[in-house]
C-alpha positions as CSV (number, residue, x, y, z in Angstrom):
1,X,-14.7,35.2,-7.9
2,X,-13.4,32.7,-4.9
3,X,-16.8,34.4,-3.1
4,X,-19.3,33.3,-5.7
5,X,-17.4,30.2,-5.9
6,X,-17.4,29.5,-2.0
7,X,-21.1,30.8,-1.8
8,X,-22.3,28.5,-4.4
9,X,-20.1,25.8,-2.8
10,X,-22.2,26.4,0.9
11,X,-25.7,26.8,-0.8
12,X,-25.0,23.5,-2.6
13,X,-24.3,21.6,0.6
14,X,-27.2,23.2,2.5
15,X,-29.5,22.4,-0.8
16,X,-28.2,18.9,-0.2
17,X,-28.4,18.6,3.3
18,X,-32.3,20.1,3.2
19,X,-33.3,18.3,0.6
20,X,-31.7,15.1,2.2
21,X,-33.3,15.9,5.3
22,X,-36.8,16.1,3.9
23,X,-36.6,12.7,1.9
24,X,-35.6,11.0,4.9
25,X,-38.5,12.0,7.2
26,X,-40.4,10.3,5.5
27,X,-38.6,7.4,3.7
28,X,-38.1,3.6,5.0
29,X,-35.7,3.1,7.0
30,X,-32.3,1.7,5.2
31,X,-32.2,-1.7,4.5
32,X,-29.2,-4.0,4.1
33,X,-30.2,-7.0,2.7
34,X,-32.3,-5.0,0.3
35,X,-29.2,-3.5,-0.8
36,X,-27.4,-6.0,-1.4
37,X,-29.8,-7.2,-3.9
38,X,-30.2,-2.9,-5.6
39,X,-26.2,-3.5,-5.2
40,X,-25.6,-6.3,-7.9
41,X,-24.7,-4.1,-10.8
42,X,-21.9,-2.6,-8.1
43,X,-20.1,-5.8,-7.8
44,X,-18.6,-5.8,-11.0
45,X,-16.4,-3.0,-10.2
46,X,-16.6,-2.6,-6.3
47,X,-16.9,-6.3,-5.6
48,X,-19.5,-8.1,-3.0
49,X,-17.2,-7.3,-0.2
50,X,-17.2,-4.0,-1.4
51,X,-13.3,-4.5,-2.3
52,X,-12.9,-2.7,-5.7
53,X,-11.4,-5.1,-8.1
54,X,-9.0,-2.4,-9.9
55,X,-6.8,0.1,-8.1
56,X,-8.3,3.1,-9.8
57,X,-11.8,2.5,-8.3
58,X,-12.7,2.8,-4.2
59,X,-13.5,0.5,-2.2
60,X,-16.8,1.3,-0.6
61,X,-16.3,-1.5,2.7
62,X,-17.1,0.4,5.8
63,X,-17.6,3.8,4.1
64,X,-20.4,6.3,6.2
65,X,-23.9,5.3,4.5
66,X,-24.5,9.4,4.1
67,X,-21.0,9.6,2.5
68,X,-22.4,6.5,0.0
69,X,-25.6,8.3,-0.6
70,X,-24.4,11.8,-1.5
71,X,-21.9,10.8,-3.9
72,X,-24.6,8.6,-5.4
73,X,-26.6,12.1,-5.0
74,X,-24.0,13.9,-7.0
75,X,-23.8,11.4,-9.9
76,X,-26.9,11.0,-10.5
77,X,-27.6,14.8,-10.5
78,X,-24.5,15.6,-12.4
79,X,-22.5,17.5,-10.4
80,X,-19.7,14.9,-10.0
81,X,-18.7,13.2,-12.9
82,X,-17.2,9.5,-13.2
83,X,-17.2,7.5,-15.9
84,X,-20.7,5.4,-15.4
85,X,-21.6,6.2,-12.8
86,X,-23.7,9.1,-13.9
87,X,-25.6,6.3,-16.2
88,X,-25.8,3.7,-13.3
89,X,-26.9,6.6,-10.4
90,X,-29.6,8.0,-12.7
91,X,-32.1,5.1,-12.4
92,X,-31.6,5.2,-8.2
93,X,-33.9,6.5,-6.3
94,X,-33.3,8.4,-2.8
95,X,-34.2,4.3,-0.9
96,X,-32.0,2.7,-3.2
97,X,-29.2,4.2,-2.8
98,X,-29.6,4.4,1.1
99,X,-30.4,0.6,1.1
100,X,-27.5,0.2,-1.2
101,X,-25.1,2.8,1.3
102,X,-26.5,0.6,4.3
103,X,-25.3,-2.8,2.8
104,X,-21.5,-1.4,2.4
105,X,-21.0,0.6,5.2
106,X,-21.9,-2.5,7.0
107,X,-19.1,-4.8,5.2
108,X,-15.8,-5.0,7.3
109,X,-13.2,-2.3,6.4
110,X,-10.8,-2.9,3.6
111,X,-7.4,-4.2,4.9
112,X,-4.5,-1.7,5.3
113,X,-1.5,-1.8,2.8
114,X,2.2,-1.6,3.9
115,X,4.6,0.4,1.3
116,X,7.3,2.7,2.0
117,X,7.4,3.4,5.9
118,X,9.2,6.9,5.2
119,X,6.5,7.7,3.1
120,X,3.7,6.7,5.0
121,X,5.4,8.8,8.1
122,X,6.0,11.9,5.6
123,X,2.1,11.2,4.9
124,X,0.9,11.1,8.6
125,X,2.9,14.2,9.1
126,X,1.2,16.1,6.6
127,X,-2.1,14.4,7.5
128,X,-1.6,16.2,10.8
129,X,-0.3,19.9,9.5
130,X,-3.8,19.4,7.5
131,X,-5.9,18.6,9.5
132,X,-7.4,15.2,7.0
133,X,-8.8,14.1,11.0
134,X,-10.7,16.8,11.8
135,X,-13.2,16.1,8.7
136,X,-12.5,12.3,8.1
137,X,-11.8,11.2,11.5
138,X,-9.0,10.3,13.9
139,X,-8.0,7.6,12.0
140,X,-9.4,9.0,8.6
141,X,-12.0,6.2,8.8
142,X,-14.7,8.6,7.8
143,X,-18.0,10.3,9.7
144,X,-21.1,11.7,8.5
145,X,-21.2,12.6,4.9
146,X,-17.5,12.7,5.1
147,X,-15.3,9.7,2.9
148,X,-13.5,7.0,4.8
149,X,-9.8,7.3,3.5
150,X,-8.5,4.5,5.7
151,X,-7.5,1.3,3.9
152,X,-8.1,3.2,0.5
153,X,-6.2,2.1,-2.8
154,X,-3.5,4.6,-3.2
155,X,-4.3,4.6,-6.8
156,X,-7.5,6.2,-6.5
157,X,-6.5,8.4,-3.7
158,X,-3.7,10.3,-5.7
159,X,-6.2,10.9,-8.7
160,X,-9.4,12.3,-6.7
161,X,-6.5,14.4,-5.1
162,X,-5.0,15.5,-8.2
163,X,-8.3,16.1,-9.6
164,X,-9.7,18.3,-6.9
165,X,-6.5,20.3,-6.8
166,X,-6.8,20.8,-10.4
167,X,-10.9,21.9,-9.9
168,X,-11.7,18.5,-12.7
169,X,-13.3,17.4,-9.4
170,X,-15.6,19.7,-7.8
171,X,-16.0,19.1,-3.6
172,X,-19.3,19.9,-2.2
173,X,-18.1,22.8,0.3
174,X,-14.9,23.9,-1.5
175,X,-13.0,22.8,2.0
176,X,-11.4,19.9,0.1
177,X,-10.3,22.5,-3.1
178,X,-9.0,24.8,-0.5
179,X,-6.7,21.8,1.5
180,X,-5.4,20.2,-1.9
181,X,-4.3,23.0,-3.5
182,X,-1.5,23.6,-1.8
183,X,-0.2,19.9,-2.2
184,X,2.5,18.8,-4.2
185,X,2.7,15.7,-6.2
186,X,4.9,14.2,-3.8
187,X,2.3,15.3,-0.9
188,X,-0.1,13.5,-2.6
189,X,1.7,10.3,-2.8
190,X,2.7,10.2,0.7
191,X,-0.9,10.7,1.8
192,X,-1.7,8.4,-0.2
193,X,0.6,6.1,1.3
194,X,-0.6,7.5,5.1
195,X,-4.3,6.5,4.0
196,X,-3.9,3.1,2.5
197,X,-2.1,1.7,5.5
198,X,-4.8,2.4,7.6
199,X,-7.7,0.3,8.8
């Protein structure tokens, strides 16, 4: 069963990465400004300065543009699931959502949050025994396709953790599934911690 599961998982992200590929070739370039303006309806809950005004959703400042793009991918395709967002992605097409992805990633990174200093150390530690850097970067800040953690609310980092433990939250690759199921609650929270006082 975890082969079918891991073999759909790889043939998903190669389906994305193709398909991805093939729409770029021969699309616009992205376009900030234009974003800004396709990004509007984002404000309300991720703010202009792509700040999220409630703890529970991310901040999108600084995030890669291709990490934008292919969770705007997966919403409006339905394979990740998030309130509206699956109502708000559907009516995006490939340019919009790379203009839109261009116009955040652009914005200057969300600032880091102090908390507990022995958590945020227990969090670094087990950033480090998991390797979070070698997908999301030295200072979790994000490359590629792959989210920017750094200066994230902690909020929203312990429930996409929780989630994609539990499988309510399905990752692309099945690396994420894989790293989070081992994690305890207290993990979580001190990763959490690690994240959020980055910037």
């Amino acid at each position: 069963m975890k082969l079918i599961s891991s073999t759909k998982a790889i043939l998903g992200v190669a389906f994305f990465t193709t398909l991805f590929a093939l729409n770029i070739a021969s699309a616009a370039p992205p376009d900030a400004a234009a974003g800004k303006v396709k990004a509007q309806t984002c404000f309300a809950c991720h703010g202009e300065n792509g700040i999220s005004v409630s703890p529970d959703i991310p901040n999108l400042a600084a995030q890669p543009p291709l990490s934008i793009t292919y969770q705007l991918i997966q919403f409006r395709g339905r394979q990740r699931k998030g309130g509206a967002m699956e109502a708000l992605a559907a009516g995006l097409s490939d340019q919009d959502m790379r203009d839109i992805a261009a116009y955040y990633s652009a914005l200057p990174p969300p600032p880091a949050q102090s908390s507990n200093t022995d958590l945020i150390a227990k969090g670094q530690q087990i950033s480090s025994t998991q390797y979070c850097n070698s997908c999301h970067g030295p200072q979790l800040q994000g490359q590629k396709h792959i989210a920017r953690l750094a200066g994230q609310s902690p909020e929203y980092l312990i429930a996409q953790l929780k989630n994609i433990r539990s499988g309510v939250r399905v990752d692309m690759d099945g690396t994420m599934g894989s790293a989070a199921r081992g994690l305890t609650d207290g993990d979580i929270e001190a990763l959490a911690a690690y994240a959020a006082s980055l910037k």
